[in-house]
C-alpha positions as CSV (number, residue, x, y, z in Angstrom):
1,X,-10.0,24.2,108.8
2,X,-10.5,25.6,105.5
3,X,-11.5,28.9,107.2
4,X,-8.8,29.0,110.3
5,X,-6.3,28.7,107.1
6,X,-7.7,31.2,104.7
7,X,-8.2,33.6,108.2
8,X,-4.5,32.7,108.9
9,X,-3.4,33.8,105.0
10,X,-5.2,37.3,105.5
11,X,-3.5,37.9,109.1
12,X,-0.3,37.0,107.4
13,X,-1.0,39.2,104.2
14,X,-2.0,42.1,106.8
15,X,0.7,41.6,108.9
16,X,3.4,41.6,105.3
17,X,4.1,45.7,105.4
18,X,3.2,47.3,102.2
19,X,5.2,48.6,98.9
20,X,6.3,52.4,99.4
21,X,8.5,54.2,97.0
22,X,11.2,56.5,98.7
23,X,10.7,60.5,98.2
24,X,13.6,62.8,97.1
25,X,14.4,66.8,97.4
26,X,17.1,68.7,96.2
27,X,18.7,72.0,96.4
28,X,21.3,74.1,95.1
29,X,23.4,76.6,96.7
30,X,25.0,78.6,94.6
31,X,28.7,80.4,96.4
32,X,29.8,83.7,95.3
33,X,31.9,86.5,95.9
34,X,32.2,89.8,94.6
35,X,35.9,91.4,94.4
36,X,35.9,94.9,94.2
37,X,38.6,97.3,93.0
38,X,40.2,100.4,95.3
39,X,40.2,103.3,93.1
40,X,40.5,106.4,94.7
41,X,41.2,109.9,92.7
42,X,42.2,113.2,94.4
43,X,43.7,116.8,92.7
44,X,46.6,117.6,94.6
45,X,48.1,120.7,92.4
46,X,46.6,122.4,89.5
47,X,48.1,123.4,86.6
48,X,49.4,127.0,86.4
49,X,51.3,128.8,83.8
50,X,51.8,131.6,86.1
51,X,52.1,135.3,85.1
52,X,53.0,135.6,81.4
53,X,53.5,138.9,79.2
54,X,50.5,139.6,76.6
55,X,51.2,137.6,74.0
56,X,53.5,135.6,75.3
57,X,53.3,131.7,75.6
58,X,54.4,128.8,78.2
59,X,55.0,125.5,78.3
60,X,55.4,123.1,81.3
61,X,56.2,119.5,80.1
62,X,55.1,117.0,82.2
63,X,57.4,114.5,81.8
64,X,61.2,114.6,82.8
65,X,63.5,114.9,85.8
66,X,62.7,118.9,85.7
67,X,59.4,118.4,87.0
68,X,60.1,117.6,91.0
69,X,60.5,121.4,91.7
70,X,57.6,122.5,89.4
71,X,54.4,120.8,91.3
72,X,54.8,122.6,94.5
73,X,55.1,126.0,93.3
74,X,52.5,128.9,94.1
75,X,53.3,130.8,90.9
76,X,53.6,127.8,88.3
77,X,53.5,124.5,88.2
78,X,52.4,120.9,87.1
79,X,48.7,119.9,87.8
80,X,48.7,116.2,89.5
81,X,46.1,113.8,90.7
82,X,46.5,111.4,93.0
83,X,44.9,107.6,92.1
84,X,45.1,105.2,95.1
85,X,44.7,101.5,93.2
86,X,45.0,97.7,93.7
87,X,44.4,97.1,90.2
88,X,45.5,98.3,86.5
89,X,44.1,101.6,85.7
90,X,42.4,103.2,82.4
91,X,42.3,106.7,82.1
92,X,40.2,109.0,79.8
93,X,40.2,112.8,80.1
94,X,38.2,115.7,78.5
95,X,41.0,118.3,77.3
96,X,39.9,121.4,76.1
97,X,41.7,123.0,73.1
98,X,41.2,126.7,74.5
99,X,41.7,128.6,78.4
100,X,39.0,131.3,78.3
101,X,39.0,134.6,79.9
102,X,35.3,134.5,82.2
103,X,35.3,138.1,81.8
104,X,35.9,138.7,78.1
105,X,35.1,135.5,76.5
106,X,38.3,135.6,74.7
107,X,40.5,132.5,74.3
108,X,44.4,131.4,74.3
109,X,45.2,128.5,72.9
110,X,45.5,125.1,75.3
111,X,47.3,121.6,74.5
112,X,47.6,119.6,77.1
113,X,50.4,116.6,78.1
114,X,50.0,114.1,80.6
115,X,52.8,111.7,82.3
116,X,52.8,109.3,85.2
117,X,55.0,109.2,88.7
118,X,55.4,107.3,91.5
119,X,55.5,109.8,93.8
120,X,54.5,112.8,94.3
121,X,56.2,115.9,92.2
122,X,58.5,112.6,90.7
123,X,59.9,112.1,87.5
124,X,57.0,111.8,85.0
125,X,57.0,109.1,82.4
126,X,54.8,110.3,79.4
127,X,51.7,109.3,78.0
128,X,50.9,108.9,74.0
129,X,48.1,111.2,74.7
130,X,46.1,112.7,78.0
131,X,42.7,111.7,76.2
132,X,43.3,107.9,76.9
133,X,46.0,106.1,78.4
134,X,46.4,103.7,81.1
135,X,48.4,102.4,83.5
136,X,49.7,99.3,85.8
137,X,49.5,98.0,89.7
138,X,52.7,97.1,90.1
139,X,51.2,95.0,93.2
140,X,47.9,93.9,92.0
141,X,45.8,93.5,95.1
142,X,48.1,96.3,97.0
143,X,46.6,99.7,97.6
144,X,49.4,102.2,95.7
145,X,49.2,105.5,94.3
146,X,50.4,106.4,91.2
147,X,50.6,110.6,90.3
148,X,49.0,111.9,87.1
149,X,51.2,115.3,86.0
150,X,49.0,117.5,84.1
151,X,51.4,119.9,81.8
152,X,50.7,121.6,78.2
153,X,51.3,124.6,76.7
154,X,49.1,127.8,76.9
155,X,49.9,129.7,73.5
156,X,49.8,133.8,74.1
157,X,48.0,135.8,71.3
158,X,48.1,139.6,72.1
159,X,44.6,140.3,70.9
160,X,43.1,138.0,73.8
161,X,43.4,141.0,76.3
162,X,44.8,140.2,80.1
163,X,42.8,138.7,82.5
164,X,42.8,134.9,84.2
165,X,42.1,132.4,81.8
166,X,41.0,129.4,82.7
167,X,40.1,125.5,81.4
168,X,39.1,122.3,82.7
169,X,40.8,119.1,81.9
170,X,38.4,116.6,83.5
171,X,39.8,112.6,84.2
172,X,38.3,109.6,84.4
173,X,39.9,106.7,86.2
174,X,38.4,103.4,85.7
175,X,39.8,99.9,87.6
176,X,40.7,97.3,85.3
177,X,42.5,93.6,85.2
């Protein structure tokens, strides 16, 4: 008896399912999204002085209601860019002080001024300065173009000779918040 109960205690102790402990995992996923500025930039008009007498000096101001009939003309007018954005804009530019003659090397004196339109050939609303400046979506999220007019003066100096003389005022647009 002694044995059919210790034989019965290890059936029951075999039959008893063992201990386990439970296993765990885990993961992360991480959700993103990049949003990306529209910036687009396009020259639509460059800036000419048009024919002046040796010596002589012009100026094309780039902001005021003057300036609609100025950016289409063949013989003078505005330069303008073209910035398709969805966001605020900054602006830096590269102005040189001086046009240059390819030919001769010699130099009439350059200052640039810079203004912003809404449309194209608009009425300009001026900028502090054309090196830096910047400017607002007035939909932020809304593709829009706003018009950068490019004027200055170009200051004649007899001794420069005739010839084309020419500069460079080189943008750039950057997106911001």
């Amino acid at each position: 008896m002694k044995k059919l109960a210790l034989s019965l205690a290890a059936l029951a102790l075999a039959a008893v399912p063992a201990v386990s402990h439970a296993q765990t995992a885990s993961a992360t996923v991480n959700a993103s999204a990049t949003v990306q500025a529209s910036l687009t930039a396009a020259t639509t008009h460059q800036l000419k002085f048009g024919t002046l007498a040796m010596g002589a000096s012009s100026t094309l101001a780039s902001s005021g209601a003057s300036q609609a009939s100025l950016s289409g003309l063949t013989t003078a007018g505005l330069g303008q860019v073209q910035v398709g954005h969805n966001s605020n804009v900054n602006v830096t530019a590269t102005v040189p002080t001086v046009l240059t003659n390819a030919s001769t090397g010699q130099t009439l004196g350059f200052a640039a001024t810079c203004a912003t339109a809404s449309s194209s050939g608009g009425t300009g609303t001026a900028v502090a300065s054309c090196a830096s400046f910047s400017f607002t979506a007035g939909t932020p999220g809304t593709v829009q173009s706003t018009y950068v007019l490019v004027g200055g003066t170009v200051t004649g100096n007899a001794a420069s000779g005739v010839g084309t003389f020419t500069g460079d005022v080189d943008f750039t647009f950057t997106a911001s918040n």
